[in-house]
C-alpha positions in Angstrom: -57.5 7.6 34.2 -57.7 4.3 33.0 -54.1 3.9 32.7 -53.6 4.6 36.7 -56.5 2.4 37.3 -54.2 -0.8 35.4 -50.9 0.5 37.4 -53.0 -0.1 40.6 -54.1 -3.5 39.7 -50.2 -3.9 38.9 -50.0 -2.7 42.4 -52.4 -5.5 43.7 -50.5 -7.9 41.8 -47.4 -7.0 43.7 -49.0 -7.1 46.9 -50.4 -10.4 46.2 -46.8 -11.9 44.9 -45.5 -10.9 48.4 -48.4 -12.7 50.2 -48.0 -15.7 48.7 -44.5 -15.6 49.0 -44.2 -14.9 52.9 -47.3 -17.5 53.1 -45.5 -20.5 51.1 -42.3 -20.1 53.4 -45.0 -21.0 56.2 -46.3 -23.7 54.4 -45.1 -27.2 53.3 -45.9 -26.7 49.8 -48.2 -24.1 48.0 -49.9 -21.8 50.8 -53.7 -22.7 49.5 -53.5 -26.2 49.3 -55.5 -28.5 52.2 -54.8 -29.2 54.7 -52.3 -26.2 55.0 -54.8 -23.9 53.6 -58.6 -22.8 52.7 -57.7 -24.5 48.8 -57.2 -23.2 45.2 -61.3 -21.5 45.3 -61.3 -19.6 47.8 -57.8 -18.3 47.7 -58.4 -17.1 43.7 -61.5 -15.0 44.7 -59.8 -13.7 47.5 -57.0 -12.4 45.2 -60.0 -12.0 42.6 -61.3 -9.5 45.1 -58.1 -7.7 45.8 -57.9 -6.9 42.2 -61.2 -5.5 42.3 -60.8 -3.3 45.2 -57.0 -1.9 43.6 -58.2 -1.2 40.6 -61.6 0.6 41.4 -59.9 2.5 44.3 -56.6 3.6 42.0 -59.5 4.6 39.4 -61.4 6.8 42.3 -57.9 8.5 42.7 -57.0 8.9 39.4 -60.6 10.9 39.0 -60.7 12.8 41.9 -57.5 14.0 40.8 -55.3 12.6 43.7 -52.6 10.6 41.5 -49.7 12.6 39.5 -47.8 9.7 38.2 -47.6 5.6 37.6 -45.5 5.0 40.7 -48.4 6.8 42.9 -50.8 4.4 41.3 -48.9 1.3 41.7 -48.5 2.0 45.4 -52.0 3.0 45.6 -53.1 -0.1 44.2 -50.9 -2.3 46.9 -52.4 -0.3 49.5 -56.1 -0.1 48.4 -57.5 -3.2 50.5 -56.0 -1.7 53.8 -57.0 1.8 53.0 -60.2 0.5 52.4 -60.6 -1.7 55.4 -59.4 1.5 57.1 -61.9 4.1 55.9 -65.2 1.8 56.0 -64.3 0.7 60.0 -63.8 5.0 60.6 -67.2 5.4 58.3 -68.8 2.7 60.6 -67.9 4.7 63.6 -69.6 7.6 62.6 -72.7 5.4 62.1 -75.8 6.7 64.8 -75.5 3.9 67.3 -71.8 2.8 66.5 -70.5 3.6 69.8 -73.2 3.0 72.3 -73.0 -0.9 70.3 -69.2 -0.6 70.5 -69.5 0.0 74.0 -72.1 -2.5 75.6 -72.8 -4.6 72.5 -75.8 -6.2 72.6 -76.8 -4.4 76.6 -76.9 -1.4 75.1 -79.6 -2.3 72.4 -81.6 -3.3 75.5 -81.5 -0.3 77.3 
């Protein structure tokens, strides 16, 4: 399992290598730097973070039996952080509440 989990943050490495690269063709100079960008801190956790979230969700996979081979898990791992994003805003939803707040916000708290 552990090797899948290191093929997904492979995966996230990827991912991140094509980021910066379609970011720095925006950019005059690297993509993080000021005034161009948020600088060098928060852009490492950021990609600190994405690591995170490949690896753990490749490792999920891998245990739950999901993953047959290292190519699956690399792909897994450049997909995890919009997977994820996906799945918690759907979990969300299903909260009690989620749609009466999705419809009136705020009014709907009053009421």
């Amino acid at each position: 399992m552990w090797q899948y989990a290191l093929w997904g943050l492979a995966g996230a490495a990827m991912n991140r290598a094509l980021v910066l690269l379609e970011a720095s063709q925006h950019a005059k100079g690297w993509p993080w730097r000021e005034p161009y960008g948020p600088g060098a801190g928060p852009y490492w956790i950021a990609t600190l973070l994405h690591f995170i979230i490949a690896t753990v969700v490749t490792a999920a996979a891998a245990q739950a039996g999901y993953i047959p081979n290292a190519l699956v898990a690399v792909g897994i791992g450049a997909a995890a952080p919009i997977a994820v994003k996906k799945v918690a805003g759907y979990t969300l939803g299903l909260l009690p509440g989620a749609q009466d707040e999705a419809k009136g916000g705020d009014d709907a708290r009053r009421t």
